[in-house]
N, C-alpha and C positions, 0 to 999 in steps of 0.2 A: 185259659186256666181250667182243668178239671173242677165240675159240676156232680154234685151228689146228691142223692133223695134220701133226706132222714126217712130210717125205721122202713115203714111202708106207706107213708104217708106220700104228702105232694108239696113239701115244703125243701129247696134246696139249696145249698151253700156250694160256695166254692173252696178248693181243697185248702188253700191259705184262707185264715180271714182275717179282720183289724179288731184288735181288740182294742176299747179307747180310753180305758185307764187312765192313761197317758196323758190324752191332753183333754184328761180330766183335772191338771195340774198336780197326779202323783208324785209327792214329794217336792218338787220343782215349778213354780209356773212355766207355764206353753202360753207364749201371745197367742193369740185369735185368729192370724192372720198362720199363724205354723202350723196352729190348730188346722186349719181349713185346707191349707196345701200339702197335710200330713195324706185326708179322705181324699183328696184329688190325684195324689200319687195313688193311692190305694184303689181309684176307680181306675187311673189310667194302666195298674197294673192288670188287671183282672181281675180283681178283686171284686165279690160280689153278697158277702156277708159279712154287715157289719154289729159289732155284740156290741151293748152300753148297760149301764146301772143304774139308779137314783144314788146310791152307795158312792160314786166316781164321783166326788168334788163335790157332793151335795146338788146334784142333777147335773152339774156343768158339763160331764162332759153328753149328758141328752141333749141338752141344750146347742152342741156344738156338733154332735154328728147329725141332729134335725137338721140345721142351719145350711153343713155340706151337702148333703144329698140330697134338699128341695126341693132343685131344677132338674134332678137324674128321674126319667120313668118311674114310677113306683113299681113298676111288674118288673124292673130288671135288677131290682137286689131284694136281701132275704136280710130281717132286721128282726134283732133280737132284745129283750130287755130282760129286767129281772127284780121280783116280787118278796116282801118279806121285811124291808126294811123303808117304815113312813120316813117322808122328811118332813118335821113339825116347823114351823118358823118361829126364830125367838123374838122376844120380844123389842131386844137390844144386838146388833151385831157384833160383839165384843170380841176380840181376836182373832185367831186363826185356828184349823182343823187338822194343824199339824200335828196332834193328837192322833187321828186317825189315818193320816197317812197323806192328806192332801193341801196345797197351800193354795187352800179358798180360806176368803173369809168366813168365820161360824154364825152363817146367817141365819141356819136351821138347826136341829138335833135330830137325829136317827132314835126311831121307834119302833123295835124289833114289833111283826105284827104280823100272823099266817093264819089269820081270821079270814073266812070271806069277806067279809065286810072290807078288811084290811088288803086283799086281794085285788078288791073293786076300784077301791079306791087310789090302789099304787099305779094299779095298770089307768085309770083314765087321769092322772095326775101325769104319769109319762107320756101318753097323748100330748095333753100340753106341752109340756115340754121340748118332744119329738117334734111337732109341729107337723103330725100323719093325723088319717084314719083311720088307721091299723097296725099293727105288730103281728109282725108274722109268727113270731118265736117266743114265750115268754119261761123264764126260768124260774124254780125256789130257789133264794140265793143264800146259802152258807143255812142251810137249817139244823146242823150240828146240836143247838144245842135244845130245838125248839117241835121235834121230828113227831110228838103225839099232835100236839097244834096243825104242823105240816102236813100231816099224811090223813088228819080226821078231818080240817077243815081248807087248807088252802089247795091240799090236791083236787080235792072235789069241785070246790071251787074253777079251778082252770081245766078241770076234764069235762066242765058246764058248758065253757065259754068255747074251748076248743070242738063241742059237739054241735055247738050254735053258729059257729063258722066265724067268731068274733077273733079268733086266734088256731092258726095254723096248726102250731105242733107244739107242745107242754114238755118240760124236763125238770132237771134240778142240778143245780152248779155248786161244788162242793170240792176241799184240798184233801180229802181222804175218798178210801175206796168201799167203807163197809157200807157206811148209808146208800151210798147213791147205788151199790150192789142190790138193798132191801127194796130201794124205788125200782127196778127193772122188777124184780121180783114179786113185787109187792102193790104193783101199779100200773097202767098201761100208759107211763111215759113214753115219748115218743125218743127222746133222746136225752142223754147226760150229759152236764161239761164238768171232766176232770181235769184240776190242776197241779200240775206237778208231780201225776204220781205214775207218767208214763214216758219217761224218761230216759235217756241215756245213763242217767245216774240211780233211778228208782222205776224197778218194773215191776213194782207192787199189785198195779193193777191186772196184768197176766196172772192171779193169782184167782182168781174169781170173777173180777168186774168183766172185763174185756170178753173171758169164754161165757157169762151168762148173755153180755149183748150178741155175742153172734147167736148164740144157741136162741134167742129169741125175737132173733130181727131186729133188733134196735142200732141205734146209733149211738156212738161216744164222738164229743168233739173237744180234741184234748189241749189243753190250756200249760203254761207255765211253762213250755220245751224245753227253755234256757235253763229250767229253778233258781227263777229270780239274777239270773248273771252268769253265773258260772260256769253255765255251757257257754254262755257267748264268747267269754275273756277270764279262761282260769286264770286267776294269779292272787299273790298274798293279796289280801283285805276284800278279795271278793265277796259280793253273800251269795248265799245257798238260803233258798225259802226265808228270803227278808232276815235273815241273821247272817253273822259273819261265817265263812264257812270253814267248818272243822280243816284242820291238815290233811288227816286221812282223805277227805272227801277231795282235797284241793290235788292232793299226789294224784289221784283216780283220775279226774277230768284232763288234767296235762299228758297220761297214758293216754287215756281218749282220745288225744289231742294228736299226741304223735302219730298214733295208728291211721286216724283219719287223713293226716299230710302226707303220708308216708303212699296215700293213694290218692293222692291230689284232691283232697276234698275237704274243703275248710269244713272248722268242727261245727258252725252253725248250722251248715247244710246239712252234716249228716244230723244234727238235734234235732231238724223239722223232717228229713225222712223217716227216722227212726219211728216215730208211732207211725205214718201214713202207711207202713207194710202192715199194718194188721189191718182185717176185712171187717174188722168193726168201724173204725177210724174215716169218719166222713171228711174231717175239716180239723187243721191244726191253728189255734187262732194265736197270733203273736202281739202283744202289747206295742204299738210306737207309738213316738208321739214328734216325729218329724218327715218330713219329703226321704230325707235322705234314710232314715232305718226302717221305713215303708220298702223304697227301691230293694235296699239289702236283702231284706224280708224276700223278697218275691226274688232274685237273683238265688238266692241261697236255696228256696225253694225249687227253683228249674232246673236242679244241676242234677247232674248224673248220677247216682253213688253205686259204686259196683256191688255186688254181692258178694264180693271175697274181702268187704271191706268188712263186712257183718261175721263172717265166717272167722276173721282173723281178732276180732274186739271176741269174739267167746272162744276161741286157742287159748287168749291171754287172759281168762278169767274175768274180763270186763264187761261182759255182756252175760247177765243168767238166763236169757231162752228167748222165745218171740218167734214170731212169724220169719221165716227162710225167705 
């Protein structure tokens, strides 16, 4: 599998990578045992950067991508984590955090926090967890609504640790394009992860984000390809970005749809090549959380897509612009 070097740095991903939401028990529990032969297809695929959260099940799934990759060389993958939100332990374990999206038990509370101190603390808390020495990659995650905290205290923070050699390459993970456009601009991040908003369905980010990273050497590694489903399997009661998706949106993606069969190339494949044509685009990271949509992933990923498949999705008004 194609290998990339964030920015200008010396940290590198492979063009597919795992992102572990999933059998962080998003929405659904993942046994342990899925959990673990989801990373095992994902190694055996080529797979060679793997993203996780404190955020994903309340550490679970740190806890579960540390676990898989113990026995794998430490020098042969690129492992990313992400800063901004403590996990506090409660006192009592009372329910579940299907409130936030995961069906862990609510053993902890999230404590939004882009303090250094708060920085310090996230990163060698996911140490433990990971069960490393090191992070190659660390992100601000979702600092939307927290970005004077973020950019005066936790950026500095991680452009300390990244110059001390304690962390590889610094970014910021975020579902919109304006913020993480001010961090390229405003920061010598080394790369962004955007979700969702570089898309088959939304190419927002060609609108700013994507021409400041080339214009300045940086990386984008873009998240959400499907937006939440829709690319994967248009149809009624689909979502679109975790809600159910509008008609208009649903008629769009089934056009998608045709155009893409219509050149033998199922619509997932072309949703994961679609960003990889721009020369900012290091790594397209796909959420699974089994053996078998690991495999898909990485099939869907290898396939051919012509260029008169691209040529013909903007004939039909379906595509507003992008890399040729």
């Amino acid at each position: 599998m194609r290998q990339n070097t964030l920015g200008r740095g010396e940290v590198r991903v492979s063009g597919l990578s795992f992102g572990s939401a999933g059998i962080g028990n998003l929405y659904t529990p993942v046994e342990p045992d899925q959990a673990a032969a989801a990373v095992d297809a994902a190694w055996d695929a080529g797979i060679r950067y793997f993203d996780t959260a404190p955020h994903y099940g309340l550490g679970l799934a740190e806890r579960r991508v540390g676990e898989a990759l113990r026995s794998r060389p430490r020098a042969d993958y690129t492992l990313s984590t992400k800063v901004g939100r403590l996990l506090e332990p409660l006192p009592f374990a009372d329910g579940d955090d299907l409130d936030n999206g995961f069906a862990v038990r609510a053993t902890h509370r999230r404590v939004w926090d882009f303090s250094a101190d708060g920085v310090a603390r996230s990163i060698d808390d996911s140490l433990k967890r990971l069960g490393t020495d090191r992070i190659d990659m660390v992100y601000l995650h979702d600092p939307d609504h927290h970005l004077a905290e973020a950019l005066g205290q936790a950026y500095p923070a991680l452009e300390r640790l990244r110059a001390e050699g304690v962390v590889g390459a610094i970014g910021a993970g975020m579902n919109q394009t304006a913020a993480l456009t001010r961090f390229l601009r405003d920061t010598d991040v080394d790369v962004v992860l955007c979700a969702g908003r570089y898309t088959l369905l939304d190419q927002s980010a060609l609108t700013e984000l994507l021409p400041e990273a080339a214009e300045r050497g940086k990386s984008v590694i873009v998240g959400g390809v499907f937006n939440s489903g829709l690319l994967a399997d248009p149809r009624p009661g689909q979502t679109y970005d975790y809600a159910a998706a509008p008609p208009a949106l649903l008629e769009r993606a089934l056009r998608i749809k045709s155009v893409a069969e219509r050149h033998g190339v199922p619509l997932r494949a072309a949703a994961i090549a679609y960003p990889l044509r721009h020369p900012a685009v290091a790594s397209v990271l796909v959420g699974t959380r089994s053996p078998g949509e690991v495999q898909d992933a990485a099939h869907m990923y290898g396939l051919t897509v012509p260029d008169a498949l691209w040529d013909d999705l903007r004939a039909e008004g379906l595509l507003e612009g992008g890399v040729r």
